[in-house]
C-alpha positions as CSV (number, residue, x, y, z in Angstrom):
1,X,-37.3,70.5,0.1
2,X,-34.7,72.0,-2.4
3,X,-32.8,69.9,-4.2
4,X,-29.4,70.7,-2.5
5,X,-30.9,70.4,0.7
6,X,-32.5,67.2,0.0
7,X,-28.6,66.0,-1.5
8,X,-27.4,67.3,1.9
9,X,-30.1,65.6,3.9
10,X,-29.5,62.1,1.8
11,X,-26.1,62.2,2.0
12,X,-26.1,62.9,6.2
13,X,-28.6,60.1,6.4
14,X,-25.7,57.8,4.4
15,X,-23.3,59.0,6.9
16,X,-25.3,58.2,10.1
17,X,-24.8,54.4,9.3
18,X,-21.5,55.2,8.3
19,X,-20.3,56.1,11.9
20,X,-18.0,54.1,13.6
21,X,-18.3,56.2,16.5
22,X,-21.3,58.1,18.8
23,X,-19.6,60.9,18.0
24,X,-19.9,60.7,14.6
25,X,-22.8,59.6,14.5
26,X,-24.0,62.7,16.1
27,X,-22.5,65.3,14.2
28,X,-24.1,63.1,11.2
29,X,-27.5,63.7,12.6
30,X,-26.9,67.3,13.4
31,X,-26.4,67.7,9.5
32,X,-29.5,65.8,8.1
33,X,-31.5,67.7,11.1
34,X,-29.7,70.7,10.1
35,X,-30.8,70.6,6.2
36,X,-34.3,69.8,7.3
37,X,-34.9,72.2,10.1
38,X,-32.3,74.3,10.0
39,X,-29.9,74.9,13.3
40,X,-32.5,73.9,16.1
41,X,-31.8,72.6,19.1
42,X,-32.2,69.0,19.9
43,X,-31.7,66.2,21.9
44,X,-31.3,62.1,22.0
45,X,-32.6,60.2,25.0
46,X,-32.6,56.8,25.4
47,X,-35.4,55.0,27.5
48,X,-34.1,54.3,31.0
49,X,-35.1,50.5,32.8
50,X,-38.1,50.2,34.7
51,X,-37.9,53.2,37.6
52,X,-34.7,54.8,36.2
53,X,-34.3,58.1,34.5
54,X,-33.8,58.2,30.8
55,X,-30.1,58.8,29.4
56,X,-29.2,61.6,27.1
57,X,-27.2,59.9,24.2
58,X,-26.2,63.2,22.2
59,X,-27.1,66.8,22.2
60,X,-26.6,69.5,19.9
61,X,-27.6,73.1,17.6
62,X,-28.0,72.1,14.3
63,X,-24.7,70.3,13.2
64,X,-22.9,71.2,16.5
65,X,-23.1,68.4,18.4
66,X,-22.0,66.6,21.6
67,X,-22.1,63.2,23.9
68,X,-24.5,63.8,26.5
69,X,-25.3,62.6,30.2
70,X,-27.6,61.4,32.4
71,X,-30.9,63.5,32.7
72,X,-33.3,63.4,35.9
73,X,-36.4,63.7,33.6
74,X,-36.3,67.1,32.6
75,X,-39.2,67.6,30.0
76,X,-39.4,70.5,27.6
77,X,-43.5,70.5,26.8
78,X,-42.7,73.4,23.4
79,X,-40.0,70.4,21.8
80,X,-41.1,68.1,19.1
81,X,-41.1,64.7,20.3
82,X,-40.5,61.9,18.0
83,X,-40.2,58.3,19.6
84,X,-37.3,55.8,18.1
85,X,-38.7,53.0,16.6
86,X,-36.2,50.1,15.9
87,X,-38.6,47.1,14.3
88,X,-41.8,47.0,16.7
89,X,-39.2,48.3,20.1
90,X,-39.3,52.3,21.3
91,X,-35.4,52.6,22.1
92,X,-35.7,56.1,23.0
93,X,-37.0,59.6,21.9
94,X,-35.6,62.8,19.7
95,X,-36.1,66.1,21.2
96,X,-36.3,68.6,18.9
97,X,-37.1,72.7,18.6
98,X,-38.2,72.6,15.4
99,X,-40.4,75.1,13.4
100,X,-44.0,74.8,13.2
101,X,-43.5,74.3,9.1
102,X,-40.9,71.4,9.7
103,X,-42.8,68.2,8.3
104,X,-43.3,65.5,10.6
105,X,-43.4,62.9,8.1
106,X,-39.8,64.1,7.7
107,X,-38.9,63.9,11.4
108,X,-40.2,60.1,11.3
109,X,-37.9,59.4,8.6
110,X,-35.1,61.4,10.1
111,X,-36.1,59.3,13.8
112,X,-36.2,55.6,11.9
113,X,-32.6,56.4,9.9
114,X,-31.7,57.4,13.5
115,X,-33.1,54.5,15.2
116,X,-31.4,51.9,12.5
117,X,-27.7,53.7,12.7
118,X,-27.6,53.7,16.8
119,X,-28.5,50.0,16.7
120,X,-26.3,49.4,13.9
121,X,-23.1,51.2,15.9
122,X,-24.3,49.4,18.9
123,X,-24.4,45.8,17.6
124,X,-20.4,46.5,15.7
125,X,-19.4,48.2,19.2
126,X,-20.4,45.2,20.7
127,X,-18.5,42.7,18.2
128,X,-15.0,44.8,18.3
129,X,-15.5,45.1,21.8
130,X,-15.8,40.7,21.6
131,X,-13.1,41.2,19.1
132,X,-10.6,42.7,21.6
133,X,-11.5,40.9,24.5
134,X,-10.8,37.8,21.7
135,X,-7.4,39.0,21.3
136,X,-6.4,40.2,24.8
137,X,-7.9,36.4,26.1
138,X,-5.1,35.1,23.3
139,X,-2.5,37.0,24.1
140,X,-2.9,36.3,27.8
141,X,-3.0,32.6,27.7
142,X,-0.6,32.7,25.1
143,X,1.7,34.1,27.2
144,X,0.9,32.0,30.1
145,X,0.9,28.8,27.7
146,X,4.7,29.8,27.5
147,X,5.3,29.7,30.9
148,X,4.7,26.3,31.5
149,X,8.3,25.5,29.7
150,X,9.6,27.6,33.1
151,X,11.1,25.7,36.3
152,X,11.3,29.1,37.8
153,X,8.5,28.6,40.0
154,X,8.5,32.2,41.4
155,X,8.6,34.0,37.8
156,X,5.6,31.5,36.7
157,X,3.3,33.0,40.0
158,X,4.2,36.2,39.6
159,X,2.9,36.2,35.5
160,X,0.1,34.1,35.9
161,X,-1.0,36.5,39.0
162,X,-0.6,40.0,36.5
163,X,-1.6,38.2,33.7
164,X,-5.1,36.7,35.5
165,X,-5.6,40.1,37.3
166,X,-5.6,42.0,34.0
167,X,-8.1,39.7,32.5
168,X,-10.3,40.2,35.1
169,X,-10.2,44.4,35.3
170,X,-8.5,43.4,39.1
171,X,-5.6,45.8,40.2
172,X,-4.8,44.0,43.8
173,X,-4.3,40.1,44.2
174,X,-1.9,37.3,45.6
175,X,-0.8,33.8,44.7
176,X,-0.3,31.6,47.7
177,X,1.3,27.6,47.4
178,X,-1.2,24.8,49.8
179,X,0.6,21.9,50.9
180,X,-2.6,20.1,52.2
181,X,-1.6,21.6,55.6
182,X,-1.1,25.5,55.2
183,X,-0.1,28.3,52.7
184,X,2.9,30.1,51.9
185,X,1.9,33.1,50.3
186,X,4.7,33.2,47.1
187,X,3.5,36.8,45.5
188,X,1.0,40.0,46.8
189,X,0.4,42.8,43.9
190,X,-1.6,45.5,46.5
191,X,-3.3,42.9,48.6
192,X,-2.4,42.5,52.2
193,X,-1.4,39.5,52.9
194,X,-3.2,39.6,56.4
195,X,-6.5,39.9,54.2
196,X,-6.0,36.8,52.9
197,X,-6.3,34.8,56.4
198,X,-8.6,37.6,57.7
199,X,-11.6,36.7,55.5
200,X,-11.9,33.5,57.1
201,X,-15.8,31.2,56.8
202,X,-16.9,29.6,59.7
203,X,-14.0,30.0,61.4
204,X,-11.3,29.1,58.5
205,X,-10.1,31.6,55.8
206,X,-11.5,31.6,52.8
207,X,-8.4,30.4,50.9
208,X,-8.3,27.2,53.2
209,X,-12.0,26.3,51.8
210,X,-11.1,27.0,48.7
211,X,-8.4,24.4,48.8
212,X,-10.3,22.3,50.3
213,X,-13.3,22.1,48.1
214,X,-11.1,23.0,44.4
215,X,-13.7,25.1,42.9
216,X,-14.3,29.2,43.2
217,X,-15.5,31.4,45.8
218,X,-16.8,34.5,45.6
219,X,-17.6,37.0,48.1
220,X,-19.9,40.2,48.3
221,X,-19.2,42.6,50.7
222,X,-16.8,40.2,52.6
223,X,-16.5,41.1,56.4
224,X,-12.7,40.4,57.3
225,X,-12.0,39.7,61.2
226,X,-9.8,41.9,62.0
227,X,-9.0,43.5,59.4
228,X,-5.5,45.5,58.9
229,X,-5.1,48.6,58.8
230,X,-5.0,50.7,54.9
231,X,-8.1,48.3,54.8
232,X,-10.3,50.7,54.0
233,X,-8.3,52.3,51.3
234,X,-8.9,49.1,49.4
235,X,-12.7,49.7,49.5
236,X,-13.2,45.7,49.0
237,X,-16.2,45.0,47.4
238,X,-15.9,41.5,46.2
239,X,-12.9,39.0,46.6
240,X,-12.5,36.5,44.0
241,X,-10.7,33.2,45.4
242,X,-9.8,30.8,43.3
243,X,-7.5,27.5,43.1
244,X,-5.1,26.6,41.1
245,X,-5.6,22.7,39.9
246,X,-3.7,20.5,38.0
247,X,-4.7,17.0,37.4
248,X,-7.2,17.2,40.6
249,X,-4.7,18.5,43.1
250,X,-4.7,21.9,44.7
251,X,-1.4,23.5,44.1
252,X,-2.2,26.6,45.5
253,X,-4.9,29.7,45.8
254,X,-5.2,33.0,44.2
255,X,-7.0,35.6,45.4
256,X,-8.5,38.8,43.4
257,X,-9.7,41.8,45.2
258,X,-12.8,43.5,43.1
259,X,-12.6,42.2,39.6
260,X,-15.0,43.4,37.1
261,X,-16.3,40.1,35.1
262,X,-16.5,36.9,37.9
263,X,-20.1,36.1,38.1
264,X,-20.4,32.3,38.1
265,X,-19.6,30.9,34.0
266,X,-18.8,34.3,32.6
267,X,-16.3,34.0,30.1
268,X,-13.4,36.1,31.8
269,X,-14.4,33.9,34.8
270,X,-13.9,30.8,32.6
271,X,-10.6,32.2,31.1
272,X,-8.5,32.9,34.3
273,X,-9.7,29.7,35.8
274,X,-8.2,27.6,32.5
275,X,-5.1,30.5,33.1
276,X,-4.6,29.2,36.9
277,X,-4.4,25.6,35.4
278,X,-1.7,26.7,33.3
279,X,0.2,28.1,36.1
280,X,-0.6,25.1,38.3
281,X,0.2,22.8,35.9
282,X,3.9,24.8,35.2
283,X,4.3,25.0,39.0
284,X,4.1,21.3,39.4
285,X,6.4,21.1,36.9
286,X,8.7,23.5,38.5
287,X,8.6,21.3,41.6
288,X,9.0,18.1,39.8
289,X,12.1,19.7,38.2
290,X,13.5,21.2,41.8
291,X,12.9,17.2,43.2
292,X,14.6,16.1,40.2
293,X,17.7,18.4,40.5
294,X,17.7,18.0,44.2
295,X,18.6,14.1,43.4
296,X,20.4,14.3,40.6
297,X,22.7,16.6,42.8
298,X,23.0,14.1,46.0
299,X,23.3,11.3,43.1
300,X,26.6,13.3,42.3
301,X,27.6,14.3,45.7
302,X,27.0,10.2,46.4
303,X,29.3,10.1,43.4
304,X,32.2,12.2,44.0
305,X,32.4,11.3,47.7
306,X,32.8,7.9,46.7
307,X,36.0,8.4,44.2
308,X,36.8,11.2,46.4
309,X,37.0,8.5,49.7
310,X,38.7,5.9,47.6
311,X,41.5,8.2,46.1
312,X,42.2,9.6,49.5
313,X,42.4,6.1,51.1
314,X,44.7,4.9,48.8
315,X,46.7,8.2,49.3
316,X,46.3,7.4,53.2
317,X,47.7,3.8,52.6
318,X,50.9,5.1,51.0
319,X,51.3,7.5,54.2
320,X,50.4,4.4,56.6
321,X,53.0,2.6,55.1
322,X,55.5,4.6,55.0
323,X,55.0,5.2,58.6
324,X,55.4,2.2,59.6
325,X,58.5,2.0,57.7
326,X,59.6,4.9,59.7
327,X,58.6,3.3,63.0
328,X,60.4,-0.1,61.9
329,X,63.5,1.6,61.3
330,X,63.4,4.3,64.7
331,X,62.7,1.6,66.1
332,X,65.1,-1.1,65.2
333,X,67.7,1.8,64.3
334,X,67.4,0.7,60.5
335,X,68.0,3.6,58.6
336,X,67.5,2.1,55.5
337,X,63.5,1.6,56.5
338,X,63.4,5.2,56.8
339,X,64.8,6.3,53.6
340,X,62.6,3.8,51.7
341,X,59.7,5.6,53.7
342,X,60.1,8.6,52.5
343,X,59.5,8.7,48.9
344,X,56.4,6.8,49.6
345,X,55.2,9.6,51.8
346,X,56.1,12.1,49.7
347,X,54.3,11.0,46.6
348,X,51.2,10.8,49.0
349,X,51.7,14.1,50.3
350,X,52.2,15.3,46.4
351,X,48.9,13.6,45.5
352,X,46.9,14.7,48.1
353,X,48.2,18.3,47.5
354,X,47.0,17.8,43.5
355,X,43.8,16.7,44.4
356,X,43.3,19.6,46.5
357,X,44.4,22.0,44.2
358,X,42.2,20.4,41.8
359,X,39.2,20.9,43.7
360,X,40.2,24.8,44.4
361,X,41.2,25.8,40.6
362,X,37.6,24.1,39.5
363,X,35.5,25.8,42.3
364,X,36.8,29.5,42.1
365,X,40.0,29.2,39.8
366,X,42.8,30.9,40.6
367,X,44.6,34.1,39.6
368,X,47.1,33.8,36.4
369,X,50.5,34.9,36.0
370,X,50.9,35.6,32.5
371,X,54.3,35.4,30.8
372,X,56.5,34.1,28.0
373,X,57.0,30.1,28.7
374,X,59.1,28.0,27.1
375,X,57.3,25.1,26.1
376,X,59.8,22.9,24.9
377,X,61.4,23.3,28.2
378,X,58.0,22.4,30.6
379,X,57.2,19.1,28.1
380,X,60.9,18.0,28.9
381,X,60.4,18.3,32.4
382,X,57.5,16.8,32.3
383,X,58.8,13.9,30.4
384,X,61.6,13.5,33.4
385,X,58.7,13.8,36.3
386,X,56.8,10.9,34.9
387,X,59.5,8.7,33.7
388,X,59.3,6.6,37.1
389,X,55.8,6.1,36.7
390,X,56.3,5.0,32.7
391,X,59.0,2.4,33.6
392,X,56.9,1.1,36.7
393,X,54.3,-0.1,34.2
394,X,56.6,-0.9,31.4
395,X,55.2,2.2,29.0
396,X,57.8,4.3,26.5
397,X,57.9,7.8,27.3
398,X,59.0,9.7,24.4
399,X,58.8,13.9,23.4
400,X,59.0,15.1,19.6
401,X,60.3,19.1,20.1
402,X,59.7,21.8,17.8
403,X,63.1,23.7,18.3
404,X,61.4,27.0,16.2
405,X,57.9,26.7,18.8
406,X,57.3,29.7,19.8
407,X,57.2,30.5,23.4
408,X,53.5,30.4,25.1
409,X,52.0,33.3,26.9
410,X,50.7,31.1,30.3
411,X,50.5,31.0,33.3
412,X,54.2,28.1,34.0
413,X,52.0,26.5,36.9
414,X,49.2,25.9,35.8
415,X,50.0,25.4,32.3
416,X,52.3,22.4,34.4
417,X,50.0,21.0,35.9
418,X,47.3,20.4,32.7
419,X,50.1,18.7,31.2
420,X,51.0,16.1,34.0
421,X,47.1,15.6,34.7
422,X,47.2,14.5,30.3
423,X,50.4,12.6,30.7
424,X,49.8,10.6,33.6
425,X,46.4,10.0,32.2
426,X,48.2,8.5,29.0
427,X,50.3,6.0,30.8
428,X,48.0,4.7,33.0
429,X,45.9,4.3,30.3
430,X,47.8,1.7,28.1
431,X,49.1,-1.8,29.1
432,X,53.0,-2.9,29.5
433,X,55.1,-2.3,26.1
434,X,52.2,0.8,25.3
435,X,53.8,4.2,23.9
436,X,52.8,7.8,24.8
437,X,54.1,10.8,23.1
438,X,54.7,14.5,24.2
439,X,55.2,17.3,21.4
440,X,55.3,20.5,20.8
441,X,54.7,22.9,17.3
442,X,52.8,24.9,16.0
443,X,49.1,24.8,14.3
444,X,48.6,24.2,11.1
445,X,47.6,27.7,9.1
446,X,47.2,29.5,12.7
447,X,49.4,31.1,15.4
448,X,50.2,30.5,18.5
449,X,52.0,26.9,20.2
450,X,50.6,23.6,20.5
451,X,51.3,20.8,22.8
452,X,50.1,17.4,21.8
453,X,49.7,14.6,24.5
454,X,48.8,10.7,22.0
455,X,49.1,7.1,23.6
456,X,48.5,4.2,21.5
457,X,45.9,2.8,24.6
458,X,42.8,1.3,24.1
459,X,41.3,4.8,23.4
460,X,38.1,6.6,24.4
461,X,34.1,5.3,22.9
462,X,32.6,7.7,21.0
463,X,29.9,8.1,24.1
464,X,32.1,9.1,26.4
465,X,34.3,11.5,24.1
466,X,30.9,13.6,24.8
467,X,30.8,13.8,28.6
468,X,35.4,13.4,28.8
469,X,36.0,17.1,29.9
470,X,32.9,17.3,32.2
471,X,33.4,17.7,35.8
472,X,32.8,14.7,38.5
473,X,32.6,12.2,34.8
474,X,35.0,9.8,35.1
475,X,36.2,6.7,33.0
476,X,38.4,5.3,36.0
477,X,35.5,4.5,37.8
478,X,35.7,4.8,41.7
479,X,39.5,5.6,41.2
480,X,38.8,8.3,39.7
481,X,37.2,12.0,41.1
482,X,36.4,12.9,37.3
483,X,38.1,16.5,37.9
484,X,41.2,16.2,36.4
485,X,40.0,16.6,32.6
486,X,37.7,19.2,34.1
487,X,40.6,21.3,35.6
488,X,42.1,21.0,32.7
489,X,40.3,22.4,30.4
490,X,39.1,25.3,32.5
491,X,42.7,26.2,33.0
492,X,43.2,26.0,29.2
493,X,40.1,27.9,28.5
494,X,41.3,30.5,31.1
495,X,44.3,31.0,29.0
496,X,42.4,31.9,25.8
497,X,43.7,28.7,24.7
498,X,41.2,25.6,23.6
499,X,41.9,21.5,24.3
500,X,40.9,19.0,21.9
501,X,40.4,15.1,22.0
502,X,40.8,12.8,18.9
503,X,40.2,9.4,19.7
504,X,38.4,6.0,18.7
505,X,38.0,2.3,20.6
506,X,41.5,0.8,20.4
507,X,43.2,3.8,18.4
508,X,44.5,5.4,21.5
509,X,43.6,8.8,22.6
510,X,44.9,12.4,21.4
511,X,44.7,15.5,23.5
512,X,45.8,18.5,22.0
513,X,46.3,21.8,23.9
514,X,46.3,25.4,21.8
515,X,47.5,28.2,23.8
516,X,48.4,31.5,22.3
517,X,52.0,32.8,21.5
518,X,53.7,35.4,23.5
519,X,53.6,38.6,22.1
520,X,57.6,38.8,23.2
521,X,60.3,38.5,26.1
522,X,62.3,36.5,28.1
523,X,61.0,32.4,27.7
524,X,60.5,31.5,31.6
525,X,60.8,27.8,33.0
């Protein structure tokens, strides 16, 4: 062998185990089999199993080369045939049309190198194949791992059911939910969900066993009764069912149609098992969280009912009594019954309207009229409407106006009604000889008009500063619905405006609403 042609010959024989790939690994061979024979055809067969043909691995002319197929024996008796000997095993043979002057010797060599690099890019297919199934298994039940921080029970079945179905090479499934007395089948990717009670074993569906018994089932060639149409399409081969456990309990079953890797302990077996007690685990959850919702939401109904019932009865006791006024004096022809009657009934009738409107602005809110209001105007007539309440308990009512306030773009009404729901909150909320204090100004270093609302009361713990503004949360107790404060500052907030609360135990309470200045025109009362 020349010298060049021996380089050439070395340096494919270096590049056979240097392949990442069959098909570079054949166009390697081609090269060392070209430089020794020159370009003969050739062949690479791998020895079939017991009673099966062999398998062509590569084929080529010299250093042309491609991937072969499966042969049905076909012998050519005028080919060299060299057997590929890896440590004391025959993997295979090469085929090749060599010259009579090619030396075997060489051919052995050339078979051995051969032999060594197929094994070799066998055994690292094998590990990166391992490799990748690694990372897809981590990414899978990574992503499921995440899903256990859901209470969306319906987005938790439907991932775990893709994510398990692609771990398993399965295009078709369902996830069903067992309440220890049937199913309710929750998602269906392909499979019908008349399969899933169709394949039924000794007389119950497969699923039902499964629940019963909490391990795997799985079924070759399953024969549903029958079966729905489009069946056939499906071609089911093998139906995987599988329950979903957490802590013991059946939560549910899910159901593979023809997966690739479920023989009993295989490890993509093993893996969507440990996936379904993810999602098991996150759907018990999920229900734990609905239960816990569910009564934390009749805890509050029980809640506002009972201030609701109590404010309305008192409002009820005002109308009583004023009708009975009225009846004394129609009656008894005492007119002076009747007129004392009917300021009681109409501060009933106004209180029942407010705690009505209340309840609408906070469920749906209501439309604003925008325009330029004169706040300096609204806190005085605020100040007059409460006055009788102030001098009933014996509180000074006072207002501090900022003549050179700008006027506030709001809507008069609403605006109105925040401020009575903060003022009457101020002088219920201090005793006999208390102070509250309305004013009006500007911010500091910002635009716009601000109306401050301070009592020196017994003020607000730093606990319930927290929760003050949130709806149904109440400091009064069962005399109070906890939706004023809550009105309030959606109204505020509706306005582009923002309310503020600076208090401390026995330093009074200060609320402070922000609204923004009208851009210009006529101040409306």
């Amino acid at each position: 062998m020349a010298t060049t042609t021996a380089n050439r010959w070395i340096e494919s024989l270096a590049g056979m185990h240097e392949a990442l790939d069959r098909e570079e690994l054949a166009f390697a061979f081609g090269r060392a089999l070209e430089s020794l024979a020159g370009g003969v055809p050739w062949r690479i067969e791998l020895s079939g199993a017991s009673g099966e043909a062999s398998r062509t691995y590569a084929e080529g002319l010299g250093s042309v080369a491609r991937l072969g197929a499966t042969t049905t024996g076909r012998h050519l008796d005028d080919w060299i045939v060299v057997p590929l000997h890896f440590r004391d095993d025959v993997i295979g043979d090469l085929r090749v049309a060599a010259p009579e002057e090619t030396e075997r010797e060489d051919l052995d060599v050339l078979s051995d190198q051969l032999a060594a690099a197929m094994i070799k890019l066998q055994l690292w297919s094998d590990a990166d194949r391992e490799s990748r199934q690694s990372r897809l298994d981590r990414e899978i039940i990574g992503e499921v791992h995440t899903l256990v921080g859901s209470f969306d029970m319906d987005y938790v079945l439907a991932r775990s059911l893709e994510q398990i179905l692609k771990l398993l090479g399965s295009e078709v499934g369902s996830v069903m939910l067992w309440d220890g007395r049937g199913f309710t089948t929750k998602y269906i990717i392909g499979l019908p969900e008349e399969l899933t009670r169709a394949v039924r074993l000794e007389g119950r569906s497969a699923a039902e066993r499964v629940a019963e018994a909490g391990v795997p089932l799985i079924l070759e060639d399953p024969e549903p009764e029958d079966p729905p149409e489009g069946l056939e399409m499906l071609n089911l081969k093998t139906l995987l069912v599988m329950p979903l456990l957490s802590g013991g309990r059946v939560m549910g079953v899910l159901q593979a149609a023809n997966p690739v890797d479920t023989w009993p302990g295989s490890h993509n077996l093993r893996a969507a098992e440990e996936i379904g007690h993810i999602a098991a685990i996150a759907v018990e959850n999920a229900m734990l969280h609905r239960e816990a919702v569910r009564k934390e939401r009749m805890a509050t109904i029980g809640q506002v009912m009972a201030g609701l019932s109590h404010d309305i009865k008192n409002m009820l006791q005002a109308v009583r009594s004023g009708y009975s006024l009225v009846r004394m004096g129609t009656d008894g022809g005492d007119l002076e019954s009747v007129r004392r009657a009917v300021p009681l009934i109409g501060s009933a009738i106004d209180r029942i309207s407010g705690l009505v409107l209340d309840m609408l602005d906070y469920s749906k809110g209501g439309r604003l009229r925008l325009a330029a209001v004169d706040m300096n105007a609204l806190v005085r007539e605020i100040a007059a409407t409460m006055q009788p309440l102030a001098e009933s308990k014996g509180v000074v009512l006072e207002t501090a106006i900022d003549e050179g306030a700008p006027p506030a773009r709001a809507d008069q009404t609403g605006i109105f009604r925040c401020l009575s729901n903060l003022t009457t909150n101020a002088v219920e909320a201090v005793e006999a000889g208390g102070r509250v204090e309305i004013r009006t100004g500007r911010p500091a270093g910002g635009g716009g008009v601000e109306v401050v609302v301070r009592d020196d009361g017994p003020g607000i713990p730093e606990e319930e500063r927290e929760r003050i503004f949130d709806a149904l949360y109440t400091t009064k107790g069962s005399k109070g619905t906890g939706l004023g404060l809550a009105v309030t500052r959606k109204i505020v907030e509706d306005h582009g405006g923002s309310i503020t609360l600076e208090s401390g135990r026995g330093r009074g309470a200060c609320f402070t609403i922000r609204l923004p200045a009208a851009p210009g025109g006529v101040k409306e009362r």
